[in-house]
C-alpha positions as CSV (number, residue, x, y, z in Angstrom):
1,X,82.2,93.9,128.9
2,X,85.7,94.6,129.7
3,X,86.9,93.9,133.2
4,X,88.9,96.5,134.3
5,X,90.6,95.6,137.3
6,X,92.7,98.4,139.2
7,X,93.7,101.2,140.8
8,X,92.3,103.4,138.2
9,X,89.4,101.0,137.4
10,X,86.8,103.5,136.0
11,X,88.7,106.1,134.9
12,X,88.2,107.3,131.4
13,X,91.0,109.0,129.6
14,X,90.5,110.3,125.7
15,X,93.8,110.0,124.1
16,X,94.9,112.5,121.2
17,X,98.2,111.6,121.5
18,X,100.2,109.5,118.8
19,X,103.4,108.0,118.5
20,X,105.6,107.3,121.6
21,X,105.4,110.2,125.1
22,X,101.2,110.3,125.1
23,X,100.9,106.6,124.0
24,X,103.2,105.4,126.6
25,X,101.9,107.6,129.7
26,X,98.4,106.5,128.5
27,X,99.1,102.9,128.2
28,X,100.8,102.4,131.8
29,X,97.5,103.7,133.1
30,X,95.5,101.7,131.5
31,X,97.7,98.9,132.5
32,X,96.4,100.0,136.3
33,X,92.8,99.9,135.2
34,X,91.9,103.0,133.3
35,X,89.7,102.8,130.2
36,X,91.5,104.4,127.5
37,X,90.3,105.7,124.1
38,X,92.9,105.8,121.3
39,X,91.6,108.7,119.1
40,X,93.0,108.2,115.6
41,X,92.7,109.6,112.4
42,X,91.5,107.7,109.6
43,X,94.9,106.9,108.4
44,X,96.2,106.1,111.8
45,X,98.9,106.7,114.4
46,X,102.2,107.1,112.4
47,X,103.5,104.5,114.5
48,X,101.4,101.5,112.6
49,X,103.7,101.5,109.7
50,X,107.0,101.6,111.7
51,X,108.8,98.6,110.5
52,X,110.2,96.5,110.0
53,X,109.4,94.7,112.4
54,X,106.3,93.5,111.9
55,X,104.6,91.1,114.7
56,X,102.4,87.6,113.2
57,X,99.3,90.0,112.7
58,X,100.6,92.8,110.2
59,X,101.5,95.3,112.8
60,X,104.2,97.2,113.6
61,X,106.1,96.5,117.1
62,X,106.5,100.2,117.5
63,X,102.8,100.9,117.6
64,X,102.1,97.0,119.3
65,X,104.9,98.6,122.2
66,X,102.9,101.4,123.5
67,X,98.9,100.5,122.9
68,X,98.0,97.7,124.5
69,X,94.7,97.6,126.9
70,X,93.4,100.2,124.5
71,X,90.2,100.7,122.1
72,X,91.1,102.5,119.0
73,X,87.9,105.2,117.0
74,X,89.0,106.7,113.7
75,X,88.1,110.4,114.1
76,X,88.2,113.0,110.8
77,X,88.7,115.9,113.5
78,X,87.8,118.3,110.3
79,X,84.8,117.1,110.3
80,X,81.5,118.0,111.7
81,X,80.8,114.1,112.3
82,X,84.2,113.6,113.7
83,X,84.7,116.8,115.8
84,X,80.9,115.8,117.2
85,X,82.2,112.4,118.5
86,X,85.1,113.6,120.0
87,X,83.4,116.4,121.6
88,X,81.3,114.1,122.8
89,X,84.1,111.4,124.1
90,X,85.7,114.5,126.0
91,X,82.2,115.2,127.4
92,X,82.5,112.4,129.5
93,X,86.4,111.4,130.1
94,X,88.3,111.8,133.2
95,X,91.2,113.0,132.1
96,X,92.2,114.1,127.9
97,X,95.9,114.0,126.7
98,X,96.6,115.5,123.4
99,X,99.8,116.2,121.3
100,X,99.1,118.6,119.0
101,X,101.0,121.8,118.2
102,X,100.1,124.5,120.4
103,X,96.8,125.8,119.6
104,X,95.4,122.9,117.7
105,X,93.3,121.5,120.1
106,X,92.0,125.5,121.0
107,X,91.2,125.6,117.0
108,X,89.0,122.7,117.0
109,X,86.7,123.5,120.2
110,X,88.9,121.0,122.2
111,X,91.5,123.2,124.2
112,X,91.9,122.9,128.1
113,X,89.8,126.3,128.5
114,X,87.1,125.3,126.4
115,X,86.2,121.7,127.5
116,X,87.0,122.5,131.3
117,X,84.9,125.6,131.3
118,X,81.7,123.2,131.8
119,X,83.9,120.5,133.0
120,X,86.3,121.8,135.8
121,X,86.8,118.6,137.1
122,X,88.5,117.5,134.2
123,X,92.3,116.6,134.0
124,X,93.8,118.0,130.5
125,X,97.5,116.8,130.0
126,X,99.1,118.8,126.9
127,X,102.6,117.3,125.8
128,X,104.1,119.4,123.7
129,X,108.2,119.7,122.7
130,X,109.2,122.7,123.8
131,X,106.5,124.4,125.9
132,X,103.3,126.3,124.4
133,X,105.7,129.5,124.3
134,X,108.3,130.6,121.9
135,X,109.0,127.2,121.2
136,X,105.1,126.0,120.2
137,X,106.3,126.2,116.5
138,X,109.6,124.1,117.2
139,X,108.8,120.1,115.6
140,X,109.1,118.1,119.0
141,X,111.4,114.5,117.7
142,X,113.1,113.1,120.3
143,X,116.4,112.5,117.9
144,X,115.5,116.7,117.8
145,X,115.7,117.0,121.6
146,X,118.2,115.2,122.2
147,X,120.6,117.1,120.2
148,X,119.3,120.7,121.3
149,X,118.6,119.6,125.3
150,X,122.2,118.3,125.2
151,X,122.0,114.9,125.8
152,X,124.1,113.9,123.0
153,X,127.0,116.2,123.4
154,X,127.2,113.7,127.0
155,X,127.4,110.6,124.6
156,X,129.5,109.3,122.3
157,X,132.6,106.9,121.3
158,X,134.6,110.2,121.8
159,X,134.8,113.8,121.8
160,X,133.6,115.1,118.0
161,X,131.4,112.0,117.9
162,X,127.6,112.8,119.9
163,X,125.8,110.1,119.5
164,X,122.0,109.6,120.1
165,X,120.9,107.0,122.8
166,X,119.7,103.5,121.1
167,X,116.1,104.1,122.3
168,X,113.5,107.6,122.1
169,X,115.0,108.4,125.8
170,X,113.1,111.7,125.5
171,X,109.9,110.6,124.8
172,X,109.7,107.8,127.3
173,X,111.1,109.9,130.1
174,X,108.2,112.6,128.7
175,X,105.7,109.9,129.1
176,X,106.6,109.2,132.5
177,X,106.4,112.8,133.7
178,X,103.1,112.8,132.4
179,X,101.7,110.3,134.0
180,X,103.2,111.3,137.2
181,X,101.4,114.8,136.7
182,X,98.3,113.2,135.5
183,X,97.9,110.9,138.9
184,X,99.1,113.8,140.9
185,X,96.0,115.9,139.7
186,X,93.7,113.5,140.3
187,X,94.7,113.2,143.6
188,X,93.9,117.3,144.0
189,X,90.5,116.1,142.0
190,X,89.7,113.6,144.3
191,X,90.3,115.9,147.3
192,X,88.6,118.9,146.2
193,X,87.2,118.1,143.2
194,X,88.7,120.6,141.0
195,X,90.7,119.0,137.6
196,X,93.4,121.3,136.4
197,X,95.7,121.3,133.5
198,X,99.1,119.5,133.3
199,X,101.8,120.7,131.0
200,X,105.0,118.4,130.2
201,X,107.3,119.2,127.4
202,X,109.8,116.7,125.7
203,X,112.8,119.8,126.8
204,X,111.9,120.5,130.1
205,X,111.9,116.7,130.9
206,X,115.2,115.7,129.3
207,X,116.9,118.3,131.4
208,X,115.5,117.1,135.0
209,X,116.8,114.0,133.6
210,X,120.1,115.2,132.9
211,X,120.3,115.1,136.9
212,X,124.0,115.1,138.0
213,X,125.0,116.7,135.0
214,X,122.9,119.5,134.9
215,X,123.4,119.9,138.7
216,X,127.1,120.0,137.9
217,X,126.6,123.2,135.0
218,X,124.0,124.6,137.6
219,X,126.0,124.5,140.6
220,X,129.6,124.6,139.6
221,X,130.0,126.1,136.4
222,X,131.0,122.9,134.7
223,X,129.6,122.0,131.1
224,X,130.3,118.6,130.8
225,X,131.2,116.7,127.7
226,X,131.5,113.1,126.0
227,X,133.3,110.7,127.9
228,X,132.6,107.7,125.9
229,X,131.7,104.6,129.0
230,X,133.1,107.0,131.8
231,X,131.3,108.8,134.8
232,X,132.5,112.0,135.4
233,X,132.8,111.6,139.3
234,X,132.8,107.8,139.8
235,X,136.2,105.6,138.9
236,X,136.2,102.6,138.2
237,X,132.8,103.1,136.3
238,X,133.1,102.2,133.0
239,X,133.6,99.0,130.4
240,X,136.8,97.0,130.6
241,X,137.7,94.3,127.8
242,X,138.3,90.8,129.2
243,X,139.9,87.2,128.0
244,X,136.4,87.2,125.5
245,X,134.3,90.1,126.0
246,X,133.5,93.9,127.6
247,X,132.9,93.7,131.5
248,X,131.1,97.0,133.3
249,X,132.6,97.8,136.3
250,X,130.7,100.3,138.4
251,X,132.7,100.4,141.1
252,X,130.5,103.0,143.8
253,X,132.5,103.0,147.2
254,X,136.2,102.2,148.7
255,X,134.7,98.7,150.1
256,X,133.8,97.8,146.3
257,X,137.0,98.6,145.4
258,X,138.9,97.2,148.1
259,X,136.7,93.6,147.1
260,X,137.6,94.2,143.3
261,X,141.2,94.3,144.0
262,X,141.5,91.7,145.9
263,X,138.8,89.5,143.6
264,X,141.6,90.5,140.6
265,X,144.2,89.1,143.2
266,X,146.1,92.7,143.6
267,X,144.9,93.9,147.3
268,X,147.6,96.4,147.3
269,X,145.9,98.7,144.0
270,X,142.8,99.6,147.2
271,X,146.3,101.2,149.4
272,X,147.7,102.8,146.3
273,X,147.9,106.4,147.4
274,X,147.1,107.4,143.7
275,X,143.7,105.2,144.2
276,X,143.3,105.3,147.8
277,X,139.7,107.3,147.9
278,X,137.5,107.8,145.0
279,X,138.7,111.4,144.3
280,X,141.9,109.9,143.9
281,X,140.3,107.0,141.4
282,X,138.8,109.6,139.1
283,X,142.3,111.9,138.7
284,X,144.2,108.8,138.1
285,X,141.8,107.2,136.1
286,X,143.9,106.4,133.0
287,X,146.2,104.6,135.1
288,X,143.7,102.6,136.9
289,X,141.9,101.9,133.4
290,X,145.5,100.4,132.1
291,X,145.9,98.5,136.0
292,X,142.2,97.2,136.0
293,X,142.5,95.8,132.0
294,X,146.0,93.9,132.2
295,X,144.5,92.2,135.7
296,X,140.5,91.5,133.7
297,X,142.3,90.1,130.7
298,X,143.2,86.7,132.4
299,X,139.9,85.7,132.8
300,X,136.5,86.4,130.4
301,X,133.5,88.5,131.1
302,X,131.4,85.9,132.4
303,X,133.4,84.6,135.1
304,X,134.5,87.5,136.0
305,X,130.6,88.3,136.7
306,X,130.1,85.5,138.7
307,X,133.1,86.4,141.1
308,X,132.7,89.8,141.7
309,X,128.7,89.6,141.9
310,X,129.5,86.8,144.6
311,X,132.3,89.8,146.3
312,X,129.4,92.4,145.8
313,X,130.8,94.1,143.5
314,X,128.6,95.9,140.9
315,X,129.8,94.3,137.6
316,X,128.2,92.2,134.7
317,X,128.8,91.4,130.9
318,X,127.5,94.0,128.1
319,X,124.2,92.0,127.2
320,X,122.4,92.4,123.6
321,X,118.7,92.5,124.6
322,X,118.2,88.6,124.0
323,X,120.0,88.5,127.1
324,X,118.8,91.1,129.4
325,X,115.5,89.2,128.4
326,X,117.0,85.9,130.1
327,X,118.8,87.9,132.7
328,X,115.6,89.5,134.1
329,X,113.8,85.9,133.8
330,X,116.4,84.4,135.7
331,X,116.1,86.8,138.6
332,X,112.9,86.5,138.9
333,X,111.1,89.8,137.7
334,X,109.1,87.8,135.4
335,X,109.6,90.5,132.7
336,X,107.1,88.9,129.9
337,X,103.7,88.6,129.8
338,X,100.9,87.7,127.4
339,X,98.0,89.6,126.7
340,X,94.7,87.7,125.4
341,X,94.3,88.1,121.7
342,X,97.9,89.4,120.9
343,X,100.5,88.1,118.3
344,X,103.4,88.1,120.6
345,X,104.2,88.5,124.1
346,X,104.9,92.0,125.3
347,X,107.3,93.9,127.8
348,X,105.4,93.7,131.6
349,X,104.6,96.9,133.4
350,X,107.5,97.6,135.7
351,X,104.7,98.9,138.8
352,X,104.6,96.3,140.8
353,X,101.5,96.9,143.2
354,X,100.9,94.1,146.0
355,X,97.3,94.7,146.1
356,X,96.2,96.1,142.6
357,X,98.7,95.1,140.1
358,X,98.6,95.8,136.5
359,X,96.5,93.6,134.0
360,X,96.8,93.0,131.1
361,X,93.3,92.8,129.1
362,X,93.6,94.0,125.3
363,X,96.2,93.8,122.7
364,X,97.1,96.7,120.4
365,X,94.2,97.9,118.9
366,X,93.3,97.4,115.3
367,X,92.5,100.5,113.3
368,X,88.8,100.6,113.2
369,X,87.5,100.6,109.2
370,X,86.4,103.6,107.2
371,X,82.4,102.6,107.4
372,X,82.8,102.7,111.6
373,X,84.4,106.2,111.5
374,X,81.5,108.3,112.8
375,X,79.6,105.4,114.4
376,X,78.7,105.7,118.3
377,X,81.7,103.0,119.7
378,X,80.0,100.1,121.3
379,X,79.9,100.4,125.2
380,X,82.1,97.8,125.6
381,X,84.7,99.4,123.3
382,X,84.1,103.2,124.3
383,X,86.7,104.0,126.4
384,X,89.5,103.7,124.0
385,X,91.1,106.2,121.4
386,X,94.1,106.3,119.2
387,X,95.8,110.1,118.8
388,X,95.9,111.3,115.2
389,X,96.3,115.1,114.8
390,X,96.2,116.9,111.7
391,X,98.8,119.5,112.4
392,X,101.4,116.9,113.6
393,X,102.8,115.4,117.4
394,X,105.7,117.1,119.2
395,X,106.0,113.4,120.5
């Protein structure tokens, strides 16, 4: 038997969902406990062929990122076999989360209006691109989203250069949303027993997470644009070269940069009147940039981190990921972990729960063989699904 051991011990969630926003919301909840079922279809979630890279076992990190502590079934949903089991699965899950395009999941007998009418304590989560609307025909890729929702005409080198972040932003920021919707209803469910349906869209989520920025259009008629490393209200706050190599400074208060200046052995920069108060920092900013980079130059990036960290003053070294790795190690967080029967280590869940903490109990599932597609899953196994869709994610 599996031991679940959680918060969400018990819960059942069938997953739909495939590639990176439902995969990820689904997998930090099992991570807490929940059972989940990775519904796929027989050729698999589109993330198994990813790669390079590969891990030891054949599989592809992308998929091995976002599926552990799950059981996969291979589902034909246009089949009668197929759409039986799943029906079947739904019949007696907790919560469902599904990907399709709108209206795929009404086609097959699977939609939130169909399965809840005998089931109206079930939680349906739908995570879709751009809403079940006008947009329910819109293809929802986060490169997509982050074009049209604006977040790369915020990033980039340079003006005339929007660049896309280095990771799907979208989707993970998605996949959190969802899960916070998805525990938020089954509080209500647990209260009153009722289940109700939770909506997140790859759109709507990139612009809450636009924050500042899109409080800034919203509440003064400013449309920002690409700064390259700067912050549109906060100076210093950007990268500085040094003796070797780039330094962040994020420099949040006049006490941080009071410490700075005197750390760069220039006390008198924090009485400048041109730099006096922050306001002052960001419309003098090119000549603080050009004061701040002749002083950083006589040392390199790592001593400088050691001094100001030791002045507490928020700065530190641009790390490639080896390094944030041993940074995160060295602090502590214990940001690795193993999970029994995996290749390689994986990325811990960043929950931290002093009484029920996250476990980590089943690698990435393989894809279950053409011969088991329409078998009953074993009851130790049941509980997990991989997405697979015929008509195609929005995530």
């Amino acid at each position: 038997m599996i031991a679940n051991i959680g918060t969400l011990d018990g819960l059942v969630i069938a997953d739909f969902s495939r590639v990176l926003a439902g995969p990820y919301a689904t997998m930090l909840l099992a991570d807490l406990g929940a059972e989940v079922v990775k519904i796929e279809h027989p050729a698999g979630d589109d993330t198994r062929v990813w790669g390079p890279p590969f891990d030891a076992s054949g599989t592809a990190t992308y998929f091995a990122a976002v599926n552990r502590n799950k059981t996969s079934r291979t589902l034909d949903l246009r089949t009668p076999q197929g759409l039986a089991a799943a029906r079947e699965l739904v019949g007696r899950a907790d919560v469902v989360v599904e990907n399709f395009r709108a209206g795929a999941m009404a086609r097959l007998g699977l939609g939130p209006d169909q399965v809840r009418r005998d089931r109206p304590e079930l939680v349906y989560c739908s995570i879709t691109g751009f809403g079940a609307g006008e947009g329910a025909a819109l293809p929802g890729y986060d490169l997509l989203v982050q074009a049209v929702g604006g977040l790369m005409s915020i990033t980039g080198p340079h003006p005339g250069s929007p660049t896309k972040v280095g990771v799907a932003l979208v989707d993970v920021i998605t996949g959190l949303h969802a899960a916070v919707g998805i525990l938020a209803a089954l509080r209500h469910r647990d209260r009153t027993g009722q289940g109700q349906v939770v909506e997140v869209n790859l759109l709507s989520s990139l612009l809450s997470a636009l924050t500042n920025q899109a409080s800034g259009f919203l509440g003064a008629g400013v449309v920002p644009s690409i700064m390259g490393n700067r912050h549109p209200s906060i100076a210093p706050y950007e990268v500085f070269e040094t003796a070797d190599r780039p330094l962040v400074l994020a420099v949040g208060n006049d006490r941080q940069f009071g410490a700075l200046c005197t750390v760069l052995g220039r006390p008198q920069l924090a009485t400048d009147p041109r730099f006096l108060t922050n306001t002052d920092r960001v419309t003098n900013r090119a000549a603080l940039f050009d004061e701040l980079t002749a002083l950083l130059k006589a040392r390199g990036a790592s001593e400088w981190f050691d001094l100001l960290t030791e002045a507490r003053v928020p700065a530190g070294p641009i790390n490639d990921i080896a390094d944030a790795f041993a940074l995160a190690a060295r602090l502590g967080l214990e940001p690795v972990v193993t999970v029994p029967g995996a290749p390689s280590p994986a990325v811990a869940n960043p929950i931290r729960l002093s009484v029920t903490p996250a476990s980590y109990r089943l690698p990435p599932p393989p894809l279950a063989p053409p011969a088991d597609r329409f078998l009953p899953a074993p009851p130790e196994t049941r509980k997990k699904t991989d997405s697979y869709g015929s008509d195609g994610p929005f995530a």
